[in-house]
C-alpha positions as CSV (number, residue, x, y, z in Angstrom):
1,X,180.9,150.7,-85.4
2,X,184.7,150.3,-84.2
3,X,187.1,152.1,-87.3
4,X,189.2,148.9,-88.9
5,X,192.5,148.6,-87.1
6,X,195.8,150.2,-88.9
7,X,198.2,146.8,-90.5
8,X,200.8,146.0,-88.3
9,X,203.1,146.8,-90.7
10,X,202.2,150.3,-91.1
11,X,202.6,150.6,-87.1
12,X,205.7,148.9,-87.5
13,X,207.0,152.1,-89.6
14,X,205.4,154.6,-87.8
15,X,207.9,153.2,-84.6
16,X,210.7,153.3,-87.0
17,X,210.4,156.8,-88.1
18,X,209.3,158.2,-85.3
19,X,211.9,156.4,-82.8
20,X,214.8,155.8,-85.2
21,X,214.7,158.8,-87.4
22,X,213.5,160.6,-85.1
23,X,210.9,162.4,-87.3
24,X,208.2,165.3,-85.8
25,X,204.4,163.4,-85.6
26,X,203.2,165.2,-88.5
27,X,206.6,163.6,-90.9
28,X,205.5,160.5,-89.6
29,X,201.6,161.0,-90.6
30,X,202.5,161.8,-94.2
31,X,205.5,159.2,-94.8
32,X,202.9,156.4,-93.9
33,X,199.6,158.3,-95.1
34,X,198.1,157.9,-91.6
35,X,196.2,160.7,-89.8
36,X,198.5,162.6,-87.3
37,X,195.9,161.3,-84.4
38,X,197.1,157.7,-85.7
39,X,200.5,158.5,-85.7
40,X,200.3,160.4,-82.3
41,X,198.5,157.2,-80.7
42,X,200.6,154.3,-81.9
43,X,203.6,156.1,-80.5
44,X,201.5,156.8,-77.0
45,X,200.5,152.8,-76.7
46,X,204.3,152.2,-77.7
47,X,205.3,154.2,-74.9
48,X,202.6,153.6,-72.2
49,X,203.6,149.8,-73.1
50,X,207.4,150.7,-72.3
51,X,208.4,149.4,-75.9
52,X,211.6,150.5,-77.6
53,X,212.5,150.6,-81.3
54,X,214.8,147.5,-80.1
55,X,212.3,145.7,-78.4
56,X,209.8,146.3,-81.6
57,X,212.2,144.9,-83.8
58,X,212.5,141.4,-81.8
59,X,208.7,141.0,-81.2
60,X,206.6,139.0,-83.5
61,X,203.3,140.8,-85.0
62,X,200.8,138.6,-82.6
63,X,203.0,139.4,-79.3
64,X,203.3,143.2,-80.5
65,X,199.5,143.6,-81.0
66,X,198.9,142.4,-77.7
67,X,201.5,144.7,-76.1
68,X,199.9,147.6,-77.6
69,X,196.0,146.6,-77.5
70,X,195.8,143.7,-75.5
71,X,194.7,140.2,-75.7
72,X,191.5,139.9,-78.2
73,X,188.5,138.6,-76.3
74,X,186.1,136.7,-78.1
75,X,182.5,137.6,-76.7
76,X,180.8,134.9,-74.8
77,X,177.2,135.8,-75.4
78,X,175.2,132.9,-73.2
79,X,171.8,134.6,-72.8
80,X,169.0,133.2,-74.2
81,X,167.4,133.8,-77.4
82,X,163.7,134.4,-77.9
83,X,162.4,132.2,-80.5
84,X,161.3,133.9,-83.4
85,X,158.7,131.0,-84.2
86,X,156.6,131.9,-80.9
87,X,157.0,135.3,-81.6
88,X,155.8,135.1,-85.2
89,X,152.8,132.8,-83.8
90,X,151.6,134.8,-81.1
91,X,152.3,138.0,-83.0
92,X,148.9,136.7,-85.1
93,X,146.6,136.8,-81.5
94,X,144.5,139.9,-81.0
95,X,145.9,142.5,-78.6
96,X,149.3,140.4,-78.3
97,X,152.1,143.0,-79.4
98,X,155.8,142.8,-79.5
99,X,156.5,144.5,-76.3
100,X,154.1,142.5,-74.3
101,X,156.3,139.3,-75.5
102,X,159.6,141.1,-75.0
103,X,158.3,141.5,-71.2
104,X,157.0,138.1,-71.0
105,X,160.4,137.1,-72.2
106,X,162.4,138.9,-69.7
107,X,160.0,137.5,-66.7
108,X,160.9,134.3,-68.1
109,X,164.6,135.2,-68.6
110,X,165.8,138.4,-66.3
111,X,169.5,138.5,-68.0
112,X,168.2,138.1,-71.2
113,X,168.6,140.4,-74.1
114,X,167.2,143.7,-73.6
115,X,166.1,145.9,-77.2
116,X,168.5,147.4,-78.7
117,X,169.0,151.3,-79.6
118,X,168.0,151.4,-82.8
């Protein structure tokens, strides 16, 4: 699972000090109580963007976001879903097993979901 995203305003002040006051990564970490990787990336993005401290200061939080990671995509998951009510029914049959009815499914549907990892 993804680690929850650092608030813009605490990238906002990791630019500041590290552009304006011109502070070492590790100052930076501790006046913000970020990990030095966190500091150290937000700067990276910043620069691989070709931001400035000027340029941070005009942008809006939504347009700076998507400077540094991008437009959010929303995932679009179209595939089919088995229905649990078949499953559940046939489940009951002698020598019907959940496999056989995941194969069965993906006969039926080849991009549909394959089983997950866990």
């Amino acid at each position: 699972m993804p680690t929850e995203r650092v608030s813009m305003s605490k990238i906002r002040e990791v630019l500041r000090l590290r552009w304006q006051l011109k502070l070492t990564v590790r100052e930076v970490a501790r006046g913000v109580s970020v990990s030095v990787g966190v500091a150290q990336k937000i700067a990276s993005r910043a620069s691989g963007a070709e931001l400035t401290w000027d340029a941070v200061e005009q942008l809006d939080d939504v347009v700076l976001e998507e400077r540094l990671y991008g437009r959010a995509t929303v995932p679009g998951d179209d595939r089919p879903r088995p229905d649990p009510v078949y499953i559940h029914r046939e489940l009951r049959r002698t020598g019907v097993t959940l496999e056989l009815l995941h194969l069965e499914y993906l006969e039926q549907h080849p991009n549909g979901r394959k089983r997950s990892r866990r």
